[in-house]
mmCIF file of the N, C-alpha and C atoms, coordinates in Angstrom:
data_MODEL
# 
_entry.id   MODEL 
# 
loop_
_atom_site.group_PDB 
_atom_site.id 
_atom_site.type_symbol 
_atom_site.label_atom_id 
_atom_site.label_alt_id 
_atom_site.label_comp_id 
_atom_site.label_asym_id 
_atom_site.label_entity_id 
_atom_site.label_seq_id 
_atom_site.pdbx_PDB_ins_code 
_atom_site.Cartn_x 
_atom_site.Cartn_y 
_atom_site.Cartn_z 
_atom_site.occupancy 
_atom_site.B_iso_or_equiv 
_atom_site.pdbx_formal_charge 
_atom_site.auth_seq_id 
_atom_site.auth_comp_id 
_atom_site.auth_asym_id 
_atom_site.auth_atom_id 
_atom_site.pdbx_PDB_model_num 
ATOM 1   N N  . UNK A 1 1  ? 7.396   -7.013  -13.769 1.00 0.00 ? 1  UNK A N  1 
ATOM 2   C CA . UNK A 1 1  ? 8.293   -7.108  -12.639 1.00 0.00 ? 1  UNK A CA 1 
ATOM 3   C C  . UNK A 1 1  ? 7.536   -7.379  -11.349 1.00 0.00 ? 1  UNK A C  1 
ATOM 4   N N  . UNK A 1 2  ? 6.252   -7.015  -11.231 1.00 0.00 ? 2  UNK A N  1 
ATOM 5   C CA . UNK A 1 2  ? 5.514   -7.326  -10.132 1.00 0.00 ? 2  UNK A CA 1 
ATOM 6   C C  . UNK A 1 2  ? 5.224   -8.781  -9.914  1.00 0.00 ? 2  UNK A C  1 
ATOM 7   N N  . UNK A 1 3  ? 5.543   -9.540  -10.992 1.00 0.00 ? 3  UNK A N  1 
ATOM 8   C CA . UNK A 1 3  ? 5.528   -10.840 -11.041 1.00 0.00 ? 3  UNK A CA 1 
ATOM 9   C C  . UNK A 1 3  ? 6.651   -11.298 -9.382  1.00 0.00 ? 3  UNK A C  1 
ATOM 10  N N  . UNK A 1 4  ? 7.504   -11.186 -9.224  1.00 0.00 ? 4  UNK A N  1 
ATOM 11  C CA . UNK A 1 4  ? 8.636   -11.255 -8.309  1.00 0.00 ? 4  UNK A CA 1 
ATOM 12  C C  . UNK A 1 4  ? 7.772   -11.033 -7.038  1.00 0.00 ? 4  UNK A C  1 
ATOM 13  N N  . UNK A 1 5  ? 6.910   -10.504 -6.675  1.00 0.00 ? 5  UNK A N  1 
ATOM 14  C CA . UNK A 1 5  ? 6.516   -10.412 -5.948  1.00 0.00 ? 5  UNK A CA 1 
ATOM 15  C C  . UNK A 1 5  ? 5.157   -10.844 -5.084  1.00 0.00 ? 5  UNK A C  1 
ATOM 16  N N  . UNK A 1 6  ? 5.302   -11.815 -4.210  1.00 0.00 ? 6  UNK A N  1 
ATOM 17  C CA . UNK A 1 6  ? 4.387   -12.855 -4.007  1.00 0.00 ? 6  UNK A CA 1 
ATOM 18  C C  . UNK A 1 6  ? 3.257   -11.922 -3.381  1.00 0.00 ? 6  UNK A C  1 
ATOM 19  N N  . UNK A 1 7  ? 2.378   -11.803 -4.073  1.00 0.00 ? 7  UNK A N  1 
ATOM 20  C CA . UNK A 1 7  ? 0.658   -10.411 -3.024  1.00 0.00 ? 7  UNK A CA 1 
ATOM 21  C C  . UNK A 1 7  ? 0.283   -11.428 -2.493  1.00 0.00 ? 7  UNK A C  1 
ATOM 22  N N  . UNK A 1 8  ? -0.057  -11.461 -1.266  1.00 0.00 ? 8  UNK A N  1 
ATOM 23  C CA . UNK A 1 8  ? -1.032  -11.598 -0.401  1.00 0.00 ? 8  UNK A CA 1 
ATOM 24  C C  . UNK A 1 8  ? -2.466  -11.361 -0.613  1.00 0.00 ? 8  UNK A C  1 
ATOM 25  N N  . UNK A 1 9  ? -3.036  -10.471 -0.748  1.00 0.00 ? 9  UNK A N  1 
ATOM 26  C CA . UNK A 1 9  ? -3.836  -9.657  -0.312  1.00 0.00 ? 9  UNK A CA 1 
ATOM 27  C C  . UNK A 1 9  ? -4.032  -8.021  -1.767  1.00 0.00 ? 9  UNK A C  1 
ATOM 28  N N  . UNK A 1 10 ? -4.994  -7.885  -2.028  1.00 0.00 ? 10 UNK A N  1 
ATOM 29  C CA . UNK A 1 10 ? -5.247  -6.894  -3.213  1.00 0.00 ? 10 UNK A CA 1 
ATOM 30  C C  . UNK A 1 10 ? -6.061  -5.923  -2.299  1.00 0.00 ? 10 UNK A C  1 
ATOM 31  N N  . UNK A 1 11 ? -5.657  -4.651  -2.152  1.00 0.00 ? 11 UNK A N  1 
ATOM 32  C CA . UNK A 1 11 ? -6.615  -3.489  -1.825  1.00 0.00 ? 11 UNK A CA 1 
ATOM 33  C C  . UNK A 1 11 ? -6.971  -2.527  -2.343  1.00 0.00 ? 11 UNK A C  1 
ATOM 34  N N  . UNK A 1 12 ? -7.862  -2.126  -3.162  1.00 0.00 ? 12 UNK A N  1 
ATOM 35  C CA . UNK A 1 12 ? -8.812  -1.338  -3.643  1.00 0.00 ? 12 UNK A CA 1 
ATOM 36  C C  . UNK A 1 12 ? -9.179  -0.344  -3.216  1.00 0.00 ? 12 UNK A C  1 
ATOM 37  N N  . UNK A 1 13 ? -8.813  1.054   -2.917  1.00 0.00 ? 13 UNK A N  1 
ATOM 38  C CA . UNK A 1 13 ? -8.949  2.321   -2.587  1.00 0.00 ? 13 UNK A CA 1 
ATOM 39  C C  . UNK A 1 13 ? -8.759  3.050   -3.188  1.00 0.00 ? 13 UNK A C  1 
ATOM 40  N N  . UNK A 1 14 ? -9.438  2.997   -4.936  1.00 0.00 ? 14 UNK A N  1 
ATOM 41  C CA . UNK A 1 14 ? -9.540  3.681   -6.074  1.00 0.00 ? 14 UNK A CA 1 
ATOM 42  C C  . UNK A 1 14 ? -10.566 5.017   -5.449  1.00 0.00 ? 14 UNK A C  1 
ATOM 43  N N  . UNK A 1 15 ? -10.406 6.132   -6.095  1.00 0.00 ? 15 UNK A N  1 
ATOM 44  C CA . UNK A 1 15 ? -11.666 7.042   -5.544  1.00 0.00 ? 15 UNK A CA 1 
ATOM 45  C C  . UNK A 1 15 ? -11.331 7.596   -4.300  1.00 0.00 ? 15 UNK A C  1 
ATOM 46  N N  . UNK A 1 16 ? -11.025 6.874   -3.254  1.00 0.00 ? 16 UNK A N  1 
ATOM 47  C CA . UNK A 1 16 ? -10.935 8.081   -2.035  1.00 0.00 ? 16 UNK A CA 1 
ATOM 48  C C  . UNK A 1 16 ? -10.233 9.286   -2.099  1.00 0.00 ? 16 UNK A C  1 
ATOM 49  N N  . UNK A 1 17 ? -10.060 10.023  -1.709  1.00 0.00 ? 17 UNK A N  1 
ATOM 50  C CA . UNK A 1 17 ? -9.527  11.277  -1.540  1.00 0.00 ? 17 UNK A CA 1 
ATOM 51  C C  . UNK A 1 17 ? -8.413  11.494  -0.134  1.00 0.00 ? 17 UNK A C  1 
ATOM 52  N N  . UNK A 1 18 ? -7.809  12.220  0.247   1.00 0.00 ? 18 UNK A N  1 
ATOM 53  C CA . UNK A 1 18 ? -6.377  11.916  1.095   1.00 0.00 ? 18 UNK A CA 1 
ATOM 54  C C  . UNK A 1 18 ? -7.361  12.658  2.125   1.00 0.00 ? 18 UNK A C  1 
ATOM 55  N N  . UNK A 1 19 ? -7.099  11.820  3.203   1.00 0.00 ? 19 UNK A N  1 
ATOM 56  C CA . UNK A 1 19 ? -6.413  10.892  4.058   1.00 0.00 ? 19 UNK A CA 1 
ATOM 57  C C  . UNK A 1 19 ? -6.906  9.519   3.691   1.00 0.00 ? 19 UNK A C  1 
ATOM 58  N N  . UNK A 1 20 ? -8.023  8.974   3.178   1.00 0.00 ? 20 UNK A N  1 
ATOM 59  C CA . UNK A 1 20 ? -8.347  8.032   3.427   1.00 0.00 ? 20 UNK A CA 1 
ATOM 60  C C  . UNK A 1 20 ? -7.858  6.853   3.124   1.00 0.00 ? 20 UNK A C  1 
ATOM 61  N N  . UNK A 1 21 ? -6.954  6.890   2.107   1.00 0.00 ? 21 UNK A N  1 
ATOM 62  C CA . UNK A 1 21 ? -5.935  5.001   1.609   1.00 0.00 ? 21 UNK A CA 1 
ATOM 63  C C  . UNK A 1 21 ? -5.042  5.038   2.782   1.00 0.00 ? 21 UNK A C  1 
ATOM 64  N N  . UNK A 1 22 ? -4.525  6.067   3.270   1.00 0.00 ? 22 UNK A N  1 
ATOM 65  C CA . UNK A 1 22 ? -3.756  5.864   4.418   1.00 0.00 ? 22 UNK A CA 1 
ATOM 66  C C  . UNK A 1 22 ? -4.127  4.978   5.952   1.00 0.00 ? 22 UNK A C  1 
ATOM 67  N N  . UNK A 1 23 ? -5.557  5.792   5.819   1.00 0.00 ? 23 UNK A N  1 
ATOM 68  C CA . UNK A 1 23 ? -6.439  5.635   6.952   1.00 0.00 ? 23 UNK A CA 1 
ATOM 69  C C  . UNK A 1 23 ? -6.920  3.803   7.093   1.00 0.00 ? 23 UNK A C  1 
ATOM 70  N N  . UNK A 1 24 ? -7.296  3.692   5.937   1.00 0.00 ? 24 UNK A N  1 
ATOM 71  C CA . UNK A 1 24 ? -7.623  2.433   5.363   1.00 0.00 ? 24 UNK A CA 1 
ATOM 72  C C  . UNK A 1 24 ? -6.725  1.334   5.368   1.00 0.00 ? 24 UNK A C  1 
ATOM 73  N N  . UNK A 1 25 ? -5.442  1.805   5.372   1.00 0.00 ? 25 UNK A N  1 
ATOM 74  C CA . UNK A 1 25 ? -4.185  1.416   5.530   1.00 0.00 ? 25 UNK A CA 1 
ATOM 75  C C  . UNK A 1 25 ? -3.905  0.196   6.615   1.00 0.00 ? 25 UNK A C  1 
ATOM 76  N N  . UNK A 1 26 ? -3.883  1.782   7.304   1.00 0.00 ? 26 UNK A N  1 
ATOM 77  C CA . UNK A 1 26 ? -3.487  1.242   8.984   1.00 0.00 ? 26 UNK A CA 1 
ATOM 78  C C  . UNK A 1 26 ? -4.477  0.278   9.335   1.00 0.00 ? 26 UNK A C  1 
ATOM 79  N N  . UNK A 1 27 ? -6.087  0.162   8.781   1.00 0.00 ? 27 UNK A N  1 
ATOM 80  C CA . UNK A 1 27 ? -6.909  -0.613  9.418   1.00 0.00 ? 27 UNK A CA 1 
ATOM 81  C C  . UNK A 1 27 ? -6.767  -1.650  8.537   1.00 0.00 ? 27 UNK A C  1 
ATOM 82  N N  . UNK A 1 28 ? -6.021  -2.281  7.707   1.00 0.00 ? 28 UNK A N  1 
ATOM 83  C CA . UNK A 1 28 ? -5.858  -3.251  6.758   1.00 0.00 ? 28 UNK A CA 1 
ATOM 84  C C  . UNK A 1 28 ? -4.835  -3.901  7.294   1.00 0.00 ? 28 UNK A C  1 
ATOM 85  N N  . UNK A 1 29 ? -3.714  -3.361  7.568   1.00 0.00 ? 29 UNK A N  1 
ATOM 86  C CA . UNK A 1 29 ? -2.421  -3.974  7.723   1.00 0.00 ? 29 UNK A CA 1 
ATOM 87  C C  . UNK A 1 29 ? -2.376  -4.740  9.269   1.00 0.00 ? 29 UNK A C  1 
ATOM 88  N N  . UNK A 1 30 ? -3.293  -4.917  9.406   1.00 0.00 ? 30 UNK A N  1 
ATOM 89  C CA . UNK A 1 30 ? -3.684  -5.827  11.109  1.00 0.00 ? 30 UNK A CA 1 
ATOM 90  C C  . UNK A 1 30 ? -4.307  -7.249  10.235  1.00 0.00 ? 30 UNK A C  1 
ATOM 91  N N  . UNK A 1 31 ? -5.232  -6.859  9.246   1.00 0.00 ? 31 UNK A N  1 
ATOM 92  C CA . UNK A 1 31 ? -5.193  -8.534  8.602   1.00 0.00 ? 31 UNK A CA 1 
ATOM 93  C C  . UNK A 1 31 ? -4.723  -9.516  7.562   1.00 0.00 ? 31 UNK A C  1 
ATOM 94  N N  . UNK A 1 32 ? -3.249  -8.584  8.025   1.00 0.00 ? 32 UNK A N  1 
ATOM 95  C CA . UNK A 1 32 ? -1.998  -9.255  7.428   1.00 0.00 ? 32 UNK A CA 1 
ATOM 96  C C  . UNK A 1 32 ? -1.192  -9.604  8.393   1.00 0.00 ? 32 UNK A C  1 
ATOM 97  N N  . UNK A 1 33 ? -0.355  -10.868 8.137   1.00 0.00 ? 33 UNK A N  1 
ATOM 98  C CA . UNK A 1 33 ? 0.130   -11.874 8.986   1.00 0.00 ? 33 UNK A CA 1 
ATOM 99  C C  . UNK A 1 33 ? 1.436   -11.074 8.991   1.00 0.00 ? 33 UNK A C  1 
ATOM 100 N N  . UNK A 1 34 ? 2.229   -11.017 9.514   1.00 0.00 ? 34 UNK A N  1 
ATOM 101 C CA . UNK A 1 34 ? 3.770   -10.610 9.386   1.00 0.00 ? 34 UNK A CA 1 
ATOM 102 C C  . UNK A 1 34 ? 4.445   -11.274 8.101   1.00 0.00 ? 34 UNK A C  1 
ATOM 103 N N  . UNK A 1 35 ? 4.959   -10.376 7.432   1.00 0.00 ? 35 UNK A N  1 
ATOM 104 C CA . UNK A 1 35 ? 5.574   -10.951 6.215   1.00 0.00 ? 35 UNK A CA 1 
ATOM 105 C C  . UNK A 1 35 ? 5.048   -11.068 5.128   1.00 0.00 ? 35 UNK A C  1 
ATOM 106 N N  . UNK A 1 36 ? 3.883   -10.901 5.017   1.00 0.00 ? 36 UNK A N  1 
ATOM 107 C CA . UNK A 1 36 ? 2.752   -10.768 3.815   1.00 0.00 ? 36 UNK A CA 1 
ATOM 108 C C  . UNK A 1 36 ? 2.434   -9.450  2.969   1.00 0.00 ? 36 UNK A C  1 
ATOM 109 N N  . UNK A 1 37 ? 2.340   -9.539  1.961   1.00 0.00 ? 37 UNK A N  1 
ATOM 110 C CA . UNK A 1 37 ? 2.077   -8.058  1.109   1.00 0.00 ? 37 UNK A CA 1 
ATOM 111 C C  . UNK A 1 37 ? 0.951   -7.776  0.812   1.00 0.00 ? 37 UNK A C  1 
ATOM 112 N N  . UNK A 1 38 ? 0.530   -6.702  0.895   1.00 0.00 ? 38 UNK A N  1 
ATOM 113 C CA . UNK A 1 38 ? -0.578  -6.203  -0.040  1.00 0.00 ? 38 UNK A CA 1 
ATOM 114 C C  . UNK A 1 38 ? -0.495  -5.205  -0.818  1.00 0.00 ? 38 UNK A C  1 
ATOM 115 N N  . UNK A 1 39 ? -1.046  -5.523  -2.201  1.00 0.00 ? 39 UNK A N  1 
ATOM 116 C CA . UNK A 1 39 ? -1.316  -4.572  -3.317  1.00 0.00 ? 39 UNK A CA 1 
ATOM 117 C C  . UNK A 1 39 ? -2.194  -3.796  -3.143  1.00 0.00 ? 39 UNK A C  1 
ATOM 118 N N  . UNK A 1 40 ? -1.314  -2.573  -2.768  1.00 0.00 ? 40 UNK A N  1 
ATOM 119 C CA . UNK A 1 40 ? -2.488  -1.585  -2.646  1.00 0.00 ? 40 UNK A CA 1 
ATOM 120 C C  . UNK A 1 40 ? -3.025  -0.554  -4.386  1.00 0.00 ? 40 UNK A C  1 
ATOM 121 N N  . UNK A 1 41 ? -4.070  -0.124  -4.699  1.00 0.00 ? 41 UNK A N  1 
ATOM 122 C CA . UNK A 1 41 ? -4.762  0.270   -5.937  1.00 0.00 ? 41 UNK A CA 1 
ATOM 123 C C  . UNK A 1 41 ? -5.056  1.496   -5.150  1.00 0.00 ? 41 UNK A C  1 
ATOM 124 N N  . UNK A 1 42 ? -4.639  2.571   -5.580  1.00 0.00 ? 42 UNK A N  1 
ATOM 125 C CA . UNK A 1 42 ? -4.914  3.956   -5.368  1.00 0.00 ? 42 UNK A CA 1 
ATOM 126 C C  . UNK A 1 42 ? -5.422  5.068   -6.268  1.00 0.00 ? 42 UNK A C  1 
ATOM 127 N N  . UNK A 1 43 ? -6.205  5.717   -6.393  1.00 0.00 ? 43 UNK A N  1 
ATOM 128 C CA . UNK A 1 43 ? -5.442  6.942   -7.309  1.00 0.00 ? 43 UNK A CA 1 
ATOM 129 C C  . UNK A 1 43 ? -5.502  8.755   -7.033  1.00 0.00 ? 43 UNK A C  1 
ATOM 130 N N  . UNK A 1 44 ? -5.060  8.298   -5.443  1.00 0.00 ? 44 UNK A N  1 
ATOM 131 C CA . UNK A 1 44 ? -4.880  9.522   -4.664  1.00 0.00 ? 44 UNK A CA 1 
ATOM 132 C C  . UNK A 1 44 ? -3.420  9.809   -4.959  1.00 0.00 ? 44 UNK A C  1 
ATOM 133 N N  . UNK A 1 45 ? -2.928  11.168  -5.894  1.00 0.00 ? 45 UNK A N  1 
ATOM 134 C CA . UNK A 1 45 ? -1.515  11.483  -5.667  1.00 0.00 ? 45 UNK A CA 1 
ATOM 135 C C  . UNK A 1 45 ? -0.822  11.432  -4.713  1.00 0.00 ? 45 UNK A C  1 
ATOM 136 N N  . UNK A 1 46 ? -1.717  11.982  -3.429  1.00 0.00 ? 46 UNK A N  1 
ATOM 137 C CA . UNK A 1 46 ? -0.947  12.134  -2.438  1.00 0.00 ? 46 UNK A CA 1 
ATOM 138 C C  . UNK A 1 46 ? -0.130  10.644  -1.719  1.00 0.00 ? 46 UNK A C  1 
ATOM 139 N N  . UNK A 1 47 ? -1.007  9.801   -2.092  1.00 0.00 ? 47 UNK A N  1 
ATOM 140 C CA . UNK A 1 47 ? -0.061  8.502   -1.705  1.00 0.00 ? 47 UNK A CA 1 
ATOM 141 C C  . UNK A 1 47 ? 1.202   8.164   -2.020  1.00 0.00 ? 47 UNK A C  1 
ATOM 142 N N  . UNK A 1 48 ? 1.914   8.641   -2.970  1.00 0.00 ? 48 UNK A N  1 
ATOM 143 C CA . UNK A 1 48 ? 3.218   8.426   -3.292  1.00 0.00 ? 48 UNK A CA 1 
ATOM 144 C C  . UNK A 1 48 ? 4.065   8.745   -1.948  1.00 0.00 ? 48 UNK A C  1 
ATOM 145 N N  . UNK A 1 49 ? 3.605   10.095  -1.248  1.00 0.00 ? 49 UNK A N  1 
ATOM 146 C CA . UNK A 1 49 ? 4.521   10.552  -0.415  1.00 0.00 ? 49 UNK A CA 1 
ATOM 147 C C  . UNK A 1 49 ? 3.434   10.013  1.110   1.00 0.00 ? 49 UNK A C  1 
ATOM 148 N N  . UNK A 1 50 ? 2.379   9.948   1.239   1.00 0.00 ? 50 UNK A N  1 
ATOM 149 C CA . UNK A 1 50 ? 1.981   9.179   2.277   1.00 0.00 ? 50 UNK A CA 1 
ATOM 150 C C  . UNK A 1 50 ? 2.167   7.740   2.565   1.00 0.00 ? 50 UNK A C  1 
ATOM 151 N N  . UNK A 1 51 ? 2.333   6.933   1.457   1.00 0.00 ? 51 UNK A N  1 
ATOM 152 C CA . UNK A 1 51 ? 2.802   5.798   1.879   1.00 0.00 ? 51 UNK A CA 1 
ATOM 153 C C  . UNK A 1 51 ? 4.240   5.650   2.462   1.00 0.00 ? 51 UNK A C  1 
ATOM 154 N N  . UNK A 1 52 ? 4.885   5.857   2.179   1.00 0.00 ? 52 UNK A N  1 
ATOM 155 C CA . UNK A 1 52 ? 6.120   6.003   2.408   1.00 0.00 ? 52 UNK A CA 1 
ATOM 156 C C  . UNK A 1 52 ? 6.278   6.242   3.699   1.00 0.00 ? 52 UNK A C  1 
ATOM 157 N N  . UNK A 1 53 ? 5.719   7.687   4.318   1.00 0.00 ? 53 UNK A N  1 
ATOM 158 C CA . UNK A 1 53 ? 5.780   8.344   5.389   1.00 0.00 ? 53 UNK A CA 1 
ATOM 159 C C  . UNK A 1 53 ? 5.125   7.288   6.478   1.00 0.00 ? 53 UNK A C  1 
ATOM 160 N N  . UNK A 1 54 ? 3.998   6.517   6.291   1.00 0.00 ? 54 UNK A N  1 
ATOM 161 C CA . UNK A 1 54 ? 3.326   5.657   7.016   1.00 0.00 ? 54 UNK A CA 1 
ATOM 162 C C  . UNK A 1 54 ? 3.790   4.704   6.992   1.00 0.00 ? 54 UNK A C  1 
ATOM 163 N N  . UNK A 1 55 ? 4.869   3.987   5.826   1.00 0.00 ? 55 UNK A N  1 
ATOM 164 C CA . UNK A 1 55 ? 5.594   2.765   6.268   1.00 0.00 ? 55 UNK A CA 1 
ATOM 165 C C  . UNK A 1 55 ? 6.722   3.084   7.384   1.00 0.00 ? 55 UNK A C  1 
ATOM 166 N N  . UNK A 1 56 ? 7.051   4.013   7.260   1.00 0.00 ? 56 UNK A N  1 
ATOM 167 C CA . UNK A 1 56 ? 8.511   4.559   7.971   1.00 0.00 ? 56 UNK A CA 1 
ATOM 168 C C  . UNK A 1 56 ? 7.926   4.746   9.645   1.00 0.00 ? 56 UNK A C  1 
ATOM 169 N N  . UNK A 1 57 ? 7.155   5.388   9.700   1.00 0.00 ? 57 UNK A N  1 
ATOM 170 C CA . UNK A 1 57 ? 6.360   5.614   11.089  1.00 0.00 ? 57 UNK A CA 1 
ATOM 171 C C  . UNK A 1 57 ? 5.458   4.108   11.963  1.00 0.00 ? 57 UNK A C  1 
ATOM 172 N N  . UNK A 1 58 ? 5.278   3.626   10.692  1.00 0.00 ? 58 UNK A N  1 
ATOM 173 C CA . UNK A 1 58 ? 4.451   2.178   11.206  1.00 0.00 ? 58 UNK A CA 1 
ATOM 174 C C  . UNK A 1 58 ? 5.313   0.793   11.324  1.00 0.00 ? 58 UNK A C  1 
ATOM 175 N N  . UNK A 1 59 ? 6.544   1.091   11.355  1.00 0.00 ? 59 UNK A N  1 
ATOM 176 C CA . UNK A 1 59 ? 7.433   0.139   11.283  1.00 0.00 ? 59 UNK A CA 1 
ATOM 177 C C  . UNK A 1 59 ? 6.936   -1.125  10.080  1.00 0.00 ? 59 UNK A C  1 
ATOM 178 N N  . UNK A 1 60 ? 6.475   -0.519  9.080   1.00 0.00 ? 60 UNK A N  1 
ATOM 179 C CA . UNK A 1 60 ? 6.290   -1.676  7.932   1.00 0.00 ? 60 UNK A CA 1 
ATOM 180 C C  . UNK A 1 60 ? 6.706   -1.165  6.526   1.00 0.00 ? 60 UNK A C  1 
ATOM 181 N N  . UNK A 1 61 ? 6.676   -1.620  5.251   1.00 0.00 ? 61 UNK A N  1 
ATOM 182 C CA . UNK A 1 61 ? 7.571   -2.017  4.186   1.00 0.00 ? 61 UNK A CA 1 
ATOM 183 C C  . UNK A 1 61 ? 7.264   -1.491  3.294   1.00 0.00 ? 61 UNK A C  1 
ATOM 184 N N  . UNK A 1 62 ? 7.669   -0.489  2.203   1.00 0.00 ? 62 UNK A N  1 
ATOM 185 C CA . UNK A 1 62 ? 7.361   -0.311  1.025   1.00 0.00 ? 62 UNK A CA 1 
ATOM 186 C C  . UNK A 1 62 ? 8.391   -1.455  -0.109  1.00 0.00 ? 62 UNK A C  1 
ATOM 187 N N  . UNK A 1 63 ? 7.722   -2.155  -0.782  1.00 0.00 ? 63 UNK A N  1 
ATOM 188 C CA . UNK A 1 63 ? 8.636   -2.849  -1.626  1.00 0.00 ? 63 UNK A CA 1 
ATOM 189 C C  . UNK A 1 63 ? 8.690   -2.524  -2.782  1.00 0.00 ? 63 UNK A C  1 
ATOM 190 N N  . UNK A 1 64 ? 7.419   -1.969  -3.576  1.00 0.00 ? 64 UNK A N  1 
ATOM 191 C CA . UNK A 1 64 ? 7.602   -1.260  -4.925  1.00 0.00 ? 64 UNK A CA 1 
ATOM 192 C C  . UNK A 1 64 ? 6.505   -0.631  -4.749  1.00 0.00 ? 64 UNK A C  1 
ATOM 193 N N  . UNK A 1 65 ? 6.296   0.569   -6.236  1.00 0.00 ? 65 UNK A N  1 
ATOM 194 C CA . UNK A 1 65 ? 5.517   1.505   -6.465  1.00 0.00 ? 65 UNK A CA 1 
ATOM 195 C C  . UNK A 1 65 ? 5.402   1.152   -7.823  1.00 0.00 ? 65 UNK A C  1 
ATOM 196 N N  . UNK A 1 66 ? 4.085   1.510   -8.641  1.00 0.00 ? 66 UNK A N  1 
ATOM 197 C CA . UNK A 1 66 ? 4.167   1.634   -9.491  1.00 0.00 ? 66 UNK A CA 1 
ATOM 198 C C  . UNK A 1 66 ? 3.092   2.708   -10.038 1.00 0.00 ? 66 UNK A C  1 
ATOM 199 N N  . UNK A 1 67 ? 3.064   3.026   -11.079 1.00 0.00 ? 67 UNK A N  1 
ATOM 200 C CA . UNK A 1 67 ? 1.946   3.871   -11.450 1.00 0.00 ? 67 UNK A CA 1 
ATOM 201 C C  . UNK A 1 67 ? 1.694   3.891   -13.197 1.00 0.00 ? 67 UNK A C  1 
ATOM 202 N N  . UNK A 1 68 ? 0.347   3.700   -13.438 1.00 0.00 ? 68 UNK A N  1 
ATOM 203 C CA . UNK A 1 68 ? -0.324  2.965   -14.733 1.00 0.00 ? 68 UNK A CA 1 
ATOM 204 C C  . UNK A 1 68 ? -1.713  4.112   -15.247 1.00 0.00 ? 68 UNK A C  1 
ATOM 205 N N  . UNK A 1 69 ? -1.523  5.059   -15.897 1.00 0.00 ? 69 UNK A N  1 
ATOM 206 C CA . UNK A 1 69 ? -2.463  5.906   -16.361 1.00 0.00 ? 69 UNK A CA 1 
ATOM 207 C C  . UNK A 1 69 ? -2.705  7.020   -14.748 1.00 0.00 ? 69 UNK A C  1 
ATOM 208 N N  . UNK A 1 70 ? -3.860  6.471   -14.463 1.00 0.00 ? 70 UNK A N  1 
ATOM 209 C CA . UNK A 1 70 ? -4.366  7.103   -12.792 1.00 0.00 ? 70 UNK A CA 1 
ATOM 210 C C  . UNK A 1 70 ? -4.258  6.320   -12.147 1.00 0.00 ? 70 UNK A C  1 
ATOM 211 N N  . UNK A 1 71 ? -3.767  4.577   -12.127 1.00 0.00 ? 71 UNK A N  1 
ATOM 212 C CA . UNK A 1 71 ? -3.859  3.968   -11.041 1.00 0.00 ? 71 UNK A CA 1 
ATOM 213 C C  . UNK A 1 71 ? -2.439  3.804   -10.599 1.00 0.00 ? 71 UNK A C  1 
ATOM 214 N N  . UNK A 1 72 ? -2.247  3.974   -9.270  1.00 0.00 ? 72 UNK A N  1 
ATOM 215 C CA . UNK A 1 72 ? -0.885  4.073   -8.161  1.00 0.00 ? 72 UNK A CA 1 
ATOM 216 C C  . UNK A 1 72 ? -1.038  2.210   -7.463  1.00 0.00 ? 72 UNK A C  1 
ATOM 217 N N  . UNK A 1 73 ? 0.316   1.581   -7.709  1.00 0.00 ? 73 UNK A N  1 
ATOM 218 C CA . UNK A 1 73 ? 0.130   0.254   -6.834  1.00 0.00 ? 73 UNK A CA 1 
ATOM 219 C C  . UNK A 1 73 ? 1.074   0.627   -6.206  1.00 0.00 ? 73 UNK A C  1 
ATOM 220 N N  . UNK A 1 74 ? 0.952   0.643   -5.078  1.00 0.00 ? 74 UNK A N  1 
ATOM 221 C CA . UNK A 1 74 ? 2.107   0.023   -4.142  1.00 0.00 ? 74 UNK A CA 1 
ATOM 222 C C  . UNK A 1 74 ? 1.945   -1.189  -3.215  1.00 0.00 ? 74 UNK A C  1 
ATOM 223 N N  . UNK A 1 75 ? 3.133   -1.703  -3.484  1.00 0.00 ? 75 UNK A N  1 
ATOM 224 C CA . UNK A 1 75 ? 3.322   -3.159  -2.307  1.00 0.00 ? 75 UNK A CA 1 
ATOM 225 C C  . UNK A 1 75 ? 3.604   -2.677  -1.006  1.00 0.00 ? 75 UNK A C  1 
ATOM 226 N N  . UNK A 1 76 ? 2.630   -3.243  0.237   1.00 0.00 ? 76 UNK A N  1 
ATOM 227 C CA . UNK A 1 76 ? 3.888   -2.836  1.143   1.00 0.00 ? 76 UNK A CA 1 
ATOM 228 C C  . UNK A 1 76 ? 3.510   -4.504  1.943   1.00 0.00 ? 76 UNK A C  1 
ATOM 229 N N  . UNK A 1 77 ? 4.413   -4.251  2.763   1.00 0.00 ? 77 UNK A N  1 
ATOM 230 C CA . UNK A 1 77 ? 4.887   -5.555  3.454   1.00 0.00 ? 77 UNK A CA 1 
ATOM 231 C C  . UNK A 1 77 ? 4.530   -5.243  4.940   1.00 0.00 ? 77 UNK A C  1 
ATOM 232 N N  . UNK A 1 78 ? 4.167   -6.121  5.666   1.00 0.00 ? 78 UNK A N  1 
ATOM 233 C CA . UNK A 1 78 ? 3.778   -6.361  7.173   1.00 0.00 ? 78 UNK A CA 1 
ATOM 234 C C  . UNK A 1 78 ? 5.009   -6.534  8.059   1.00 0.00 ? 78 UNK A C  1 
ATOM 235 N N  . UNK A 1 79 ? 5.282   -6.025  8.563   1.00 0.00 ? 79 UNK A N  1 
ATOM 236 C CA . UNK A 1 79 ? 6.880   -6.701  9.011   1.00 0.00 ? 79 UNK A CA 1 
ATOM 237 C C  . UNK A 1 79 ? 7.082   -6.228  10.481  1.00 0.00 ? 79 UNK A C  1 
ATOM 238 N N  . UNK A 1 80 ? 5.748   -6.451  10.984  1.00 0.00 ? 80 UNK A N  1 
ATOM 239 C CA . UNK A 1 80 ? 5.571   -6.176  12.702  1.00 0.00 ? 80 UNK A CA 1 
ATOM 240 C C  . UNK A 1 80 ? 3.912   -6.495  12.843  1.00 0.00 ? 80 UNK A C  1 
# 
């Protein structure tokens, strides 16, 4: 199903520990154009509920989640 969804951009923040995919986040989503996605690769639990919280606050996009053994993808979208 991730097929449907055109990535931009692949980010890799396997291993960190929370705060940091968040942190990493915010400094990523500046070299994305408006309208562009990136696949983010996690496998901090806490991201399920930090992404979310940081799209909602950052005026940008969660489009899907997924999760595969320990690895967490989420799409999010640039949309400011």
């Amino acid at each position: 199903m991730s097929d449907a969804i055109q990535v931009d951009k692949v980010l890799d923040f396997k291993g960190l520990p929370c705060p940091m995919p968040i942190v990493k986040m915010s400094q990523e989503i500046n070299n994305l154009k408006v309208g562009q996605v990136a696949e983010v690769h996690t496998t901090d639990p806490g991201s399920l509920s930090d992404f979310p919280a940081w799209a909602a606050t950052s005026g940008n996009q969660i489009l899907k989640t997924e999760q595969a053994d320990k690895v967490i993808k989420i799409y999010v979208k640039r949309l400011k």
